[in-house]
Structure formats: structure tokens, C-alpha cells
C-alpha positions, 0 to 999 in steps of 0.5 A: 225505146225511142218513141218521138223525134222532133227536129227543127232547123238543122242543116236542110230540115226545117221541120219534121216530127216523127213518132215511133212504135214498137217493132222495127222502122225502116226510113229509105230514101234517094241519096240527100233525103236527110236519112243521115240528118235524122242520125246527126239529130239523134246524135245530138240529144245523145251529147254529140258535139255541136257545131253552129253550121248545123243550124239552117240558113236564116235561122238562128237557132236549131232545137232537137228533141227526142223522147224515150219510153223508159219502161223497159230500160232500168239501167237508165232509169236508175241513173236518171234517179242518181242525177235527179233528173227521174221523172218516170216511165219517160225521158225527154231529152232536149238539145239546142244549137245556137248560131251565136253563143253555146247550145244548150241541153236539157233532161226531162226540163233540168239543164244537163251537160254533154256529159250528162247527155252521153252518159244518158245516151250510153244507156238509151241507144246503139248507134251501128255505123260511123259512130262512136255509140257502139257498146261493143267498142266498150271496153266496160261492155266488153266486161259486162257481156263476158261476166255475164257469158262466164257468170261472174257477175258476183265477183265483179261486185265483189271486186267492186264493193272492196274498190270502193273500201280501199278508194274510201282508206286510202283518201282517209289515209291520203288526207290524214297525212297531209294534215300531219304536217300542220296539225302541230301549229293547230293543235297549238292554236286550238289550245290557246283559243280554247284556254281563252274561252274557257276562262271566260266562265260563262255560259249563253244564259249568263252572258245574256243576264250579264248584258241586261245587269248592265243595262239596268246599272247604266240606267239606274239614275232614271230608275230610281227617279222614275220610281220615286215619282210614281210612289208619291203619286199613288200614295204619298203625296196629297192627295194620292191616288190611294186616298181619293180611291179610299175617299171614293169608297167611303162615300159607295159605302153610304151611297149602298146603305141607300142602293144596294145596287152599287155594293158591286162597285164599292167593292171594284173601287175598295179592291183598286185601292188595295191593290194601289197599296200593293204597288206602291209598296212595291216600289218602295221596296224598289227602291230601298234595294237598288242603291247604286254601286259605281264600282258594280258597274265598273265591273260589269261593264268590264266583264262584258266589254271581254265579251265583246272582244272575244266574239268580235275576235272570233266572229260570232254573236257573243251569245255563241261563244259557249258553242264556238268554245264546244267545238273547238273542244272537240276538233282539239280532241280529234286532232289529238286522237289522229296520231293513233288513228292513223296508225289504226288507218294505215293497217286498215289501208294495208287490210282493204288493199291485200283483200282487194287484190285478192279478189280482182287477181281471182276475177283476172284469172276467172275471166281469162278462163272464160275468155279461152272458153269463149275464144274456142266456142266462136272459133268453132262457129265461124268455122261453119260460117265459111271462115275456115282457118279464121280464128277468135282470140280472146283475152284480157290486158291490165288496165291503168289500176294496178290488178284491174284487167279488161277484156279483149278480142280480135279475129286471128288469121290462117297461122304464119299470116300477118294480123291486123290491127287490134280490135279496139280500135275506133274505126271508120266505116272501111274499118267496120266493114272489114272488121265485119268480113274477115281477110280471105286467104290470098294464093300463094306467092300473092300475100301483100305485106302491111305496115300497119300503124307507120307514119304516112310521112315517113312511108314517103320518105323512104319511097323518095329515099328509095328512088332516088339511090336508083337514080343515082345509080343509073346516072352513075352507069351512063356517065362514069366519073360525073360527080364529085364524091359527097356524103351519099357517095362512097370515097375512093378506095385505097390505091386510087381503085373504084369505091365499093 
């Protein structure tokens, strides 16, 4: 339901701001009150095209906002929710038009298209005049109201559900062939590079170990250095660190014989010269095992310069090579199961087609019934109406999907009477009143032939064609023999007579 209307700078408005209940609201006013403005307005929050001489003299820009109470409009709430634009029990629609550069819209504050706008609209308001915001032109809403009338909704969604399955195999199946024709040169280079890494031999933990070894080769000579100079100052030089620890803790000896007060921290200086032991013990051991091995090296660096190479081939960190080489295993492994499944797919195709028109010949058939039946209960009405002799006939023709029919109506006149035209169409307002009082039977000798649907141009055209013949002919009774014969005159006949 339309609860508030907000219009500013458009055309002769400069501002207005109308709120709405429930129930009816009329507006009136003289002619150029700004009643069809407000319409224009409404239009345009519902995705009407915008046009820039729309905005107010002086201004530059025009804003329109309109806002619904969704409470009673599921249809529109769940489509709201399948965009992300849901905010609720209400909508509210903003539309702007610039007088330099595109309008803009807006959907409950997110940026939306025209399309988004009318595919709102749609659900939101009938607009019942010169427009094209009427559902009963639809021919979706046709079908609606007929599955409703005739109780089909069921095998509708039938319908729709095994559309939805064939769409899915045939796009499957449609994607599957393209690719044949590649998949030889891929399955092909998926072998090789997976061949490739896989001789590599290593894993993410490996190459990771493999480029600390590497560091630690390349630096061994600081190692060892380092280590060796350590070890002589905490215990082999002299003095070390081992004995002045070991010096200091004699004399704590003596000094606690003295003051039992410092036994904590002979026991702290004996224990830091025990754990000195240990370290340089440590080192020692170091340094017995870390002999330097050029060739060791050598290798090293080799096997991690392959690994480089590769990663930087295949564009990953080096540690994601194991991944890369997973998932190229699995793509060789897809794309060697794809021969039999599109055969597999194919049959499925075959299945998902054969079931879908199934059911939509049984929806064709069910609404063509209901249609009759339709047809013959609106007849009988209009003929309490007035409309004697008027007559409603409903039916359905198929649409652009193969099995898919759509509905349609149009009023029938007294038999033997020229019809007019379909019903579907978009008409003016001349055409929606027309549509809306039936054509009345004319008296006899008085019924007017309609060419409906000729081109205006050729209309004329023969009308010219038309009076000029006539004129011709009474220039040639007044003035016998004036003229010489041309291609609109007949030649003289044989034996030097009148032409016929």
C-alpha cells in the first residue's frame, strides 16, 4: 500500500508532500492542477523512463520518493528479499533526475536500476490509464488468474520445477560439449604438468625444511666461527667463564661456613657454573657435527633452485606446490570421467526434456479447458449486461518455448461481423475505452469496413491511385484522343479500333 508521496522540482511542482491511509483517496482539481503530475511521479519511482525536461525550471535536479507499506504484499517482500534490498514491513523507493547526466534510483537506500524499479513496481501498484503498468495486459497475470480460476496452480509449479531441471542439463550438457573439443590439448598438458610436480617429491614441510638446510650450509663458515669463539670464552680459555664461576663459588663456600645467609647464593653461582658445563658441551658437540660438505651444498642448492623454478612457472609460492599439483590431479581426474559422463548427461537431458513436455502438454491442454469454460461463463454474464449477441473468447497460443503456451482473451462480436483487433495489445486511452464499451451492432446496410493494421502510407497511396484513374477517365470522356498512349493507358487495339 502507498503510504507517503514526496515530489520536488518536477515540471510545475516545487514541492509537495502527501500522506496516505487505508481506504480510498480521491484527488480533483481543474485542468493543469498537477493531478497527471503526481501519476508521472509515481511512474517514475516505478522504473519509468526519465526524461531531463522533467525537472523544474532553475533547478537542477528533480527527487521523487514514494513509500510502501509491505505488510499486506508478500509477493513484493519476497522479491525484495532475493535482491537484498529487504528492509522489512516497508519500502521506500527514491528516484532522482538530473538535469545534467543520468537519474539515479535508490531501493530502501541501495542503488537500483530501472529494471530493479519496474520489477518492484510490477508487484507494488496498477496504474489504470494511459500506461503500461496494467497486469491485466500481462500475459504472466493472464496465466496467473487463469491457474487460479481453473486451480492449476499445482501443475504450474510442476511445469515450473522440471523447466528449471531440463535449463540446468541442458546448460550442463551445452558446456560439456563445447569443452570436448579442447579437452584432448588439456588433458594433455594437465598430464605433463602433473608428471612435473609430482617428480619433484616433496611436500610443503619438506620444501620448507629443505630452504632453512640451505640457509644453514650457505652459513656454516659463520657458524662454526661464532661457536668456536663461544666455547673458548665459557670454558676453554683462561680464564673462562666456567672458572671464575667455579672460583666464585669456593670462596661462597667459605664465606657461608661464616653466614649461613649466603648458602642461597653459593648454591645460584654453583648451579650457573653447571649449566655453563652444559652449554659449552653443547657446542662442542656443535661443532664435531657440522663439518662442511661443498658437495651437500651443491646439492641443496640445486634441488631448491627446481623448486623456485617451478613456482615461479606455475605462479604460486613455492610452498604451494603440493596444492597446485592436488588440484590439477583432480581437474586430470574430471576431465577423464567427462567422456562417460556426458553420456550419462545426455540420456538425463533426454529424460528431463521428455517429462517436461509431459506435463506442460498436460498444462496446455488443462488451461485450454478452463479457458472454454471461462469463455462460456463471461459470455453468459455480458449477456445481462446489455451486450446481446457480444461474446468472450478465450484461448491460448504457443509462446516462444517449445510446449509453452500463454493465454489469451478478446471480445467476439454479432457472427458474420468484422472483429477487431487482438487484445493484447498496448492501446492508447481511445483503445482502453473501446476495449471497455464493446462495438454495438450497426443497422443493416450501415456496417463500415475497417482495415485494421495497414500501413497509413499505403492507405494513401491507393486513395491517390484511386482518384487519379477517375480523372483520367473524365479527362479522356471530355477530350477523345488527347494523350499520347503510355504505360497507364491501354495500346490501341488491333485493326486501329478504341483500346478496351
Amino acid at each position: 500500500m502507498l503510504t507517503h508521496i514526496l515530489v520536488k522540482d518536477l515540471a510545475i511542482v516545487s514541492g509537495l508532500e502527501l500522506d496516505l491511509g487505508a481506504g480510498m483517496t480521491a484527488l480533483t482539481g481543474e485542468t493543469g492542477a498537477g493531478k497527471s503530475i503526481l501519476i508521472d511521479a509515481l511512474g517514475l519511482v516505478l522504473g519509468d523512463k526519465a526524461d531531463a525536461q522533467l525537472v523544474r525550471t532553475g533547478c537542477k535536479r528533480a527527487e521523487i520518493i514514494a513509500g510502501f507499506d509491505l505488510r499486506a504484499s508478500l509477493e513484493a517482500r519476497d522479491w525484495l528479499a532475493g535482491q537484498d534490498l529487504d528492509a522489512g514491513d516497508e519500502c521506500l523507493v527514491r528516484r532522482l533526475l538530473m538535469r545534467q547526466g543520468r537519474s539515479r534510483a535508490y531501493i530502501n537506500g541501495h542503488p537500483a536500476t530501472g529494471v530493479q524499479l519496474q520489477g518492484l513496481g510490477e508487484r507494488l501498484v496498477d496504474i489504470h490509464g494511459q500506461h503500461a503498468h496494467q497486469s491485466l495486459l500481462r500475459a504472466a497475470h493472464q496465466r496467473d488468474l487463469l491457474d487460479d480460476y481453473g486451480g492449476t496452480d499445482t501443475l504450474a509449479a510442476q511445469v515450473a520445477d522440471r523447466y528449471r531441471a531440463y535449463r540446468e542439463h541442458d546448460q550442463r550438457l551445452e558446456r560439456l560439449r563445447t569443452e570436448s573439443a579442447d579437452r584432448a590439448a588439456r588433458l594433455e598438458l594437465l598430464r605433463y604438468q602433473v608428471e612435473e610436480l609430482a617428480d619433484l617429491g616433496l611436500n610443503a614441510a619438506a620444501i620448507r625444511e629443505l630452504d632453512q638446510e640451505q640457509k644453514r650450509l650457505a652459513n656454516l663458515g659463520e657458524l662454526q666461527g661464532t661457536t668456536g669463539r663461544l666455547l673458548q670464552r665459557l670454558y676453554e680459555d683462561e680464564p673462562s667463564l666456567h672458572a671464575e664461576l667455579s672460583h666464585a663459588g669456593a670462596d661462597l663456600e667459605t664465606l657461608s661456613g661464616l653466614d649461613e645467609r649466603l648458602s642461597a647464593t653459593r648454591e645460584l653461582v654453583a648451579g650457573a657454573a653447571i649449566q655453563v658445563e652444559e652449554a659449552a658441551a653443547n657446542l662442542r658437540r656443535y661443532l664435531d657435527e657440522s663439518d662442511l660438505d661443498p658437495g651437500l651444498l651443491e646439492q641443496v642448492e640445486q634441488r631448491l633452485t627446481q623448486v623456485h623454478d617451478l613456482a615461479r612457472k606455475y605462479r604460486v609460492p613455492p610452498d604451494r606446490i603440493p596444492e597446485t599439483l592436488q588440484a590439477m590431479r583432480a581437474e586430470l581426474d574430471a576431465l577423464e570421467r567427462d567422456d562417460m559422463a556426458l553420456e550419462t548427461l545426455a540420456a538425463e537431458h533426454d529424460r528431463a526434456r521428455a517429462a517436461l513436455l509431459t506435463a506442460a502438454e498436460a498444462l496446455s491442454d488443462a488451461r485450454s479447458r478452463t479457458a472454454q469454460r471461462l469463455s462460456e461463463t463471461v459470455t453468459k454474464a455480458m449477456q445481462g449486461l446489455g451486450m446481446g449477441g457480444r461474446t468472450l473468447r478465450g484461448g491460448s497460443h504457443q509462446g516462444p518455448a517449445r510446449g509453452g503456451h500463454c493465454p489469451g482473451a478478446r471480445p467476439g462480436g454479432i457472427p458474420g461481423q468484422r472483429q477487431s483487433g487482438p487484445a493484447h495489445a498496448t492501446p492508447g486511452e481511445g483503445g482502453l475505452r473501446g476495449r471497455a464499451v464493446p462495438d454495438q451492432p450497426r443497422p443493416p446496410g450501415r456496417h463500415r469496413r475497417v482495415r485494421r493494421g495497414a500501413d497509413p502510407g499505403l492507405r494513401r497511396s491507393r486513395c491517390g491511385d484511386q482518384r487519379r484513374r477517375g480523372r483520367d477517365r473524365r479527362q479522356s470522356a471530355a477530350h477523345p484522343g488527347r494523350g499520347a498512349p503510355g504505360p497507364l493507358r491501354h495500346p490501341p487495339a488491333p485493326g486501329g479500333g478504341p483500346g478496351p
